[in-house]
C-alpha positions as CSV (number, residue, x, y, z in Angstrom):
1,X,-33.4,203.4,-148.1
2,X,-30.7,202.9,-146.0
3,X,-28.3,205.6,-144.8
4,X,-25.3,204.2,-146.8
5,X,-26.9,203.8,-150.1
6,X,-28.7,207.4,-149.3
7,X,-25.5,209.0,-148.4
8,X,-24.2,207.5,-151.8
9,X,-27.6,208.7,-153.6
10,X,-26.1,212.1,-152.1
11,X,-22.7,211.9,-153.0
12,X,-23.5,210.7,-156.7
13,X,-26.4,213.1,-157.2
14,X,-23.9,216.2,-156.7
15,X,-22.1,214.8,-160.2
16,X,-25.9,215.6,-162.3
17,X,-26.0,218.8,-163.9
18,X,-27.9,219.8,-167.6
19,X,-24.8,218.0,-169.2
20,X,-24.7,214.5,-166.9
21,X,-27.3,212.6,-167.5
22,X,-26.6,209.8,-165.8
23,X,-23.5,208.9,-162.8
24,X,-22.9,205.8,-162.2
25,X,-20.3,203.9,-159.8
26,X,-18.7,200.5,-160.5
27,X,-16.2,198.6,-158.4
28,X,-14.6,195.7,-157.6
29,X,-13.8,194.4,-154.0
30,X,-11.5,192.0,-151.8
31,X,-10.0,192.3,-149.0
32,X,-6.5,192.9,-150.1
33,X,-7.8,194.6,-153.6
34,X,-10.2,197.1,-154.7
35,X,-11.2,199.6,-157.7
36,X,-13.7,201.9,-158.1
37,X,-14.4,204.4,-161.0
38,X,-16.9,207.0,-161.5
39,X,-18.9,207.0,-164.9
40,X,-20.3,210.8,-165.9
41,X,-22.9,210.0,-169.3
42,X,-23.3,213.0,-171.2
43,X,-23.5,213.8,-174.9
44,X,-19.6,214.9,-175.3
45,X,-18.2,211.9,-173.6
46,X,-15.2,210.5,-175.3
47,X,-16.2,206.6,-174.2
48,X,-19.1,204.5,-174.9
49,X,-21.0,203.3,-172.2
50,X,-24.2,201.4,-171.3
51,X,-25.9,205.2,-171.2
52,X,-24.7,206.7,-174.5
53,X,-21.5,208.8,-174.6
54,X,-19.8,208.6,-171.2
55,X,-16.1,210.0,-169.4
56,X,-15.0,207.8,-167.2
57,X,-13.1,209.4,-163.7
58,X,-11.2,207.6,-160.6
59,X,-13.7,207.9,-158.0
60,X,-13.1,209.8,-155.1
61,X,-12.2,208.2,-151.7
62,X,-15.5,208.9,-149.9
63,X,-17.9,206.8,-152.4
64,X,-15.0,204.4,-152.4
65,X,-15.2,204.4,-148.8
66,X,-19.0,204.0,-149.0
67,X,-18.7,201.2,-151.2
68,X,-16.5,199.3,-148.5
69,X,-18.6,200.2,-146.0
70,X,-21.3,198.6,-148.1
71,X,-19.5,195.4,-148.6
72,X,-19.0,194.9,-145.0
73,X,-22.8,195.6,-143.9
74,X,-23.5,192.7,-146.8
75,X,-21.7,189.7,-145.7
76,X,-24.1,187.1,-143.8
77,X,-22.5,184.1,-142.3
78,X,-22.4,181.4,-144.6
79,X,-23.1,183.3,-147.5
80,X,-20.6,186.0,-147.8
81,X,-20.6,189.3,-149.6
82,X,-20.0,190.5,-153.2
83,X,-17.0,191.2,-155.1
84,X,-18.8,193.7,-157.6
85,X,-21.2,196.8,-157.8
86,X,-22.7,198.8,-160.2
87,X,-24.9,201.9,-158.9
88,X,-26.5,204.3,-161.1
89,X,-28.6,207.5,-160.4
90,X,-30.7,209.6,-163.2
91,X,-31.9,212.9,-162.7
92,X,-35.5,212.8,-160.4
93,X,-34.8,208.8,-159.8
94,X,-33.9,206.8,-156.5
95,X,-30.1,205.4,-156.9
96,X,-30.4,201.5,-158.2
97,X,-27.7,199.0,-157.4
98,X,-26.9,196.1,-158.2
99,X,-24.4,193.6,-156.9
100,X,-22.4,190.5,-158.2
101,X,-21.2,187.5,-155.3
102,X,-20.7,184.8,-158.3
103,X,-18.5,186.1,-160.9
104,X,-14.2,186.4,-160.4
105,X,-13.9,190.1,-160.4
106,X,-11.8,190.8,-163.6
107,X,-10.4,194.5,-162.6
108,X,-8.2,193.4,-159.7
109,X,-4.0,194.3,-161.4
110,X,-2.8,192.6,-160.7
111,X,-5.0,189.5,-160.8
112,X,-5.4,187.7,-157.4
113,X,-3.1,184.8,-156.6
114,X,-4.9,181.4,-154.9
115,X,-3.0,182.2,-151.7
116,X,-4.9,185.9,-151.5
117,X,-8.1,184.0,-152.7
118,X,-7.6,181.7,-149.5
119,X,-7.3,184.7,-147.6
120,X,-10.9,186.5,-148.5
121,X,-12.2,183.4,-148.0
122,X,-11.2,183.3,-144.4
123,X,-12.1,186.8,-144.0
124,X,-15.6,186.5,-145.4
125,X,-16.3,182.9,-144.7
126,X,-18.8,181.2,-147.2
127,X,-20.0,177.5,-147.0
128,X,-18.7,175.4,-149.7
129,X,-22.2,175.3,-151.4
130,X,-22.0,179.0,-151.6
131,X,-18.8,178.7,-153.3
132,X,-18.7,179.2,-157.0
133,X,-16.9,177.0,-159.2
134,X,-14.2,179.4,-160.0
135,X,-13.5,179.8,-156.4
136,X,-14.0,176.4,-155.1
137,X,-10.9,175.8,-157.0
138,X,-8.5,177.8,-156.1
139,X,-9.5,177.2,-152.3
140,X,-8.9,173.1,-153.0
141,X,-6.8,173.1,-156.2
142,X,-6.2,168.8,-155.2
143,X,-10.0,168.4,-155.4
144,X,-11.5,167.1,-158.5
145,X,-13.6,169.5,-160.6
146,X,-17.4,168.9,-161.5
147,X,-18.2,170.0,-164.6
């Protein structure tokens, strides 16, 4: 494992006790834009969640710094980086992950303009075929759409 997502593993492994059994990290990332919460599972959570009964906290800055630092060892030329993660750890397991490049991350408040759009896309370059639909039209709003 890498020492990012290991230093994560670390950071998220601190949260399991007899009560957590399961902490999991999502997030959404741009340039100009990010959120990040901490889920804690655990039978007297006050939220459903993928895991059963879950509380969900702001996460603190150093697995939201992580998370950027994440992004940014990611992005390949042409291709880009994602937008969204998901991480989960359970007790005695290795820390899974799972990231999304395709979908419009629906967190960001407020939501993005096409002008900040245009901007991540010049920060994290992608080729037009990497592009997905959603995005290819805010970057060329005059162009037609395929369907």
């Amino acid at each position: 494992m890498s020492t990012i997502p290991a230093r994560l593993q670390g950071l998220l492994g601190s949260y399991l006790n007899d009560e957590v059994t399961t902490v999991s990290v999502v997030g959404a990332f741009t340039t100009q834009h990010s959120y990040v919460a901490l889920d804690l599972h655990h039978p007297s959570g006050r939220d459903s969640g993928p895991s059963g009964p879950m509380d969900r906290h702001q996460a603190p800055p150093p697995i939201g710094e992580l998370l950027m630092q994440l992004r940014r060892t990611c992005y390949e030329r042409e291709m880009g980086t994602w937008f969204q993660i998901q991480a989960w750890l359970e007790p005695g397991q290795e820390l899974d992950i799972m990231v999304n490049d395709l979908s419009e991350p629906a967190v960001t408040d407020p939501p993005m303009t096409d002008l900040e759009w245009q901007a991540e896309w010049f920060t994290h370059r992608r080729a037009d075929e990497h592009l997905p639909p959603w995005w290819h039209a805010k970057l060329y709003p005059q162009a037609p759409q395929s369907q």
